[in-house]
N, C-alpha and C positions, 0 to 999 in steps of 0.2 A: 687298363689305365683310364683314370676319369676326365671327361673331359674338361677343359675350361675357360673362361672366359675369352676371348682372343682367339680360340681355337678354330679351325675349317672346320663346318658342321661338315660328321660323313655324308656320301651321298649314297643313296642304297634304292633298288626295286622295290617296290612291295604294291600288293592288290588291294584297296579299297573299297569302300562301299563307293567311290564313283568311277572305279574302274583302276585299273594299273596307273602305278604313275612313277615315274624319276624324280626324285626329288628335289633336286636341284634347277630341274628342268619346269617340274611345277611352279616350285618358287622364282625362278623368273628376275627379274629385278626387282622386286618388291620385298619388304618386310615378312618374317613368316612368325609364328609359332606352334612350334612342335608340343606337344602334353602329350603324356600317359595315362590312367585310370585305373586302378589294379583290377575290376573285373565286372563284365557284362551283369547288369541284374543285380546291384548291391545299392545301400541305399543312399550312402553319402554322393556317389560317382552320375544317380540320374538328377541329382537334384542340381549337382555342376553342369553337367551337360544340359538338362532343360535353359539355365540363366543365360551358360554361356551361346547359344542358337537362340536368345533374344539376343545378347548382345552384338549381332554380326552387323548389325549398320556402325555400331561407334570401331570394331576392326576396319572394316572398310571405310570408314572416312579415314584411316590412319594408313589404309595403302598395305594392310598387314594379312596376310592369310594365315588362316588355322586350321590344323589337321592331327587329330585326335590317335589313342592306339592303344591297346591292349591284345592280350593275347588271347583272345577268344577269337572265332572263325567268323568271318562274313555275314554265316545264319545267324548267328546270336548277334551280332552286330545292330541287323535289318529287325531281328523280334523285338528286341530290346530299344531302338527307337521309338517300336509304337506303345510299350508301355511309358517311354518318357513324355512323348506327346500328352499320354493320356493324364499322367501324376503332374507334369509341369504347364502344360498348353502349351509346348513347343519340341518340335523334337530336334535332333540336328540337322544345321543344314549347312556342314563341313564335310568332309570326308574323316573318315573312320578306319585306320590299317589295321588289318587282321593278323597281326604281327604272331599266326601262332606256331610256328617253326624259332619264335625269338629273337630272330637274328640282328632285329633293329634293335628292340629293348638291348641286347648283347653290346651294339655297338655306342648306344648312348648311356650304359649303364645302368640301364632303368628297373633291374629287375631286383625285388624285395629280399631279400636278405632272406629273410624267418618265415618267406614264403616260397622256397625254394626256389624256380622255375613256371611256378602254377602263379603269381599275379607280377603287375610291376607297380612301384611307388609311383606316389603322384611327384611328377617330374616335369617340368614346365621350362623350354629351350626358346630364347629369345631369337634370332637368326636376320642378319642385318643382310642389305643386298649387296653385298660380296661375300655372302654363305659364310661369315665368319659368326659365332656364337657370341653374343651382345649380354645376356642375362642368364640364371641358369637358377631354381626355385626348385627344391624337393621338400615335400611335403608327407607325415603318414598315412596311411590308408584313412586312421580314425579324423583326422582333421578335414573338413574341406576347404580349397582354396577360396585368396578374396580377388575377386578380378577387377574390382577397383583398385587397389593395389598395382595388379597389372598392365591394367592401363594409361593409371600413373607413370608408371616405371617405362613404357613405349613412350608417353610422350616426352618424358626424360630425354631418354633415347638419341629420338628423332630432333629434338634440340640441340642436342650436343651434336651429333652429326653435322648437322645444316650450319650451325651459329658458336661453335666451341665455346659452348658455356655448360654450364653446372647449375645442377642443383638443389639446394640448401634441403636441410632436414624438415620432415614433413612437407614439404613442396606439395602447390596444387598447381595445378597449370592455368597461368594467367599472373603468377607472383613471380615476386623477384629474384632475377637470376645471377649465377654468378661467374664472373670471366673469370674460365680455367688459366691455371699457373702458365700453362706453354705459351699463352700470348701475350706478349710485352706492352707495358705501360707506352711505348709509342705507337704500338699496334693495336690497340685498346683506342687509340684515342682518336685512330681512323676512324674506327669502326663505332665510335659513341664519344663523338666530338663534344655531348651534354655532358660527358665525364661520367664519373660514379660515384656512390657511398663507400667507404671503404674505411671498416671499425678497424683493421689491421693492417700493415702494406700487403697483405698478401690475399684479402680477402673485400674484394671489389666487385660491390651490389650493383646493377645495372635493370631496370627495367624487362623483363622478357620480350623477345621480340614476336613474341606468337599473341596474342589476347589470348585470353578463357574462350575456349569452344563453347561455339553458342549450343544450349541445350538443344537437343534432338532427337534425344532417347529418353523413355523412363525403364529400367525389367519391373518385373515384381514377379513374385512367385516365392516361390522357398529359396528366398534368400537376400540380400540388402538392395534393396533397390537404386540404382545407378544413372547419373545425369551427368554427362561431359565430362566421363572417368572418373568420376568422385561420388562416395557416398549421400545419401541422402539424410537428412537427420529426423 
């Protein structure tokens, strides 16, 4: 059964490139996200993992941990970083499960249809800190992902968590946001005494309460270069 939205991420064993870990027990109270890769040494999957090991200062200013997986063994794992290093100027510097007995890919559904057993789809698990499953992104082999996008979509996230608001299509972090339907127009008015914009009774604009993250990052490399979770142009 697949999992969804709202779901308790399973919690499972597995060996890493930094050693054994529980999953749950890793992620800790903090934000996680889980990926797959469909396979060590292919060329869409090092070009992701080179960006996404620059991008670990803008995860960690979000409180968010990343921990990658395919079903190749530890040794391909550990080879296969130093060619990323070498093709991207960065290699990982997440953990990596060697998920090659499956049993994670099994439990989160990850594994490719039209590839048997032998890869898994790129599959990307949001996971909020009460291990319940917040986003959920699968992508095919032949596409790479955009982790501006993903970014985006954490600090979405972590908005709504904190501040129960929403928001609006195309959203960049730093615009305006919107007070979800579950909290009342008198409880609305606690919380943003300035009032709101409100084109519809039901759709009421309010300020974000976060600013735009001050730039702190650039990547580059093979692939869109990235500044306070948003593209660059």
């Amino acid at each position: 059964m697949s999992l969804k939205i709202g779901d308790l991420a399973p919690d499972f064993r597995a060996q890493t490139t930094e050693g054994v870990i529980d999953f749950h027990d890793w992620l800790g109270d903090r934000w996680g996200v889980l990926f797959s890769h469909p396979k060590d040494f292919t060329p869409v999957c090092t070009t992701e993992l080179g960006l996404l090991a620059t991008l670990r200062p803008e995860f960690d200013r979000r409180g968010v941990r990343v921990i990658g997986l395919s079903v190749d063994d530890l040794d391909a794992h550990r080879e296969w970083s130093k060619d990323i290093r070498r093709v991207t100027g960065a290699a990982p510097n997440f953990p990596l499960i060697a998920d090659h007995d499956r049993r994670v890919a099994s439990l989160y559904d990850m594994l490719d249809a039209q590839a048997g057993d032998t890869a898994t789809v790129r599959s990307v698990f949001v996971i909020g800190p009460d291990k319940r499953i917040k986003l959920t992104l699968t992508y095919p082999a032949s596409t790479g992902r955009n982790f501006a996008e993903l970014l985006r979509a954490i600090d979405s996230l972590q908005l709504t968590a904190r501040y129960q608001v929403a928001t609006p299509v195309n959203w960049q972090p730093g615009e305006d946001v919107i007070i979800v339907p579950g909290v009342s127009d008198a409880a609305a008015r606690e919380r943003y005494p300035q009032g709101w914009h409100a084109p519809a009774p039901y759709l009421r604009y309010v300020p974000s309460p976060v600013p735009t993250r001050p730039a702190s990052h650039a990547a580059s490399g093979p692939g869109p270069a990235l500044e306070s979770g948003r593209a660059s142009s």
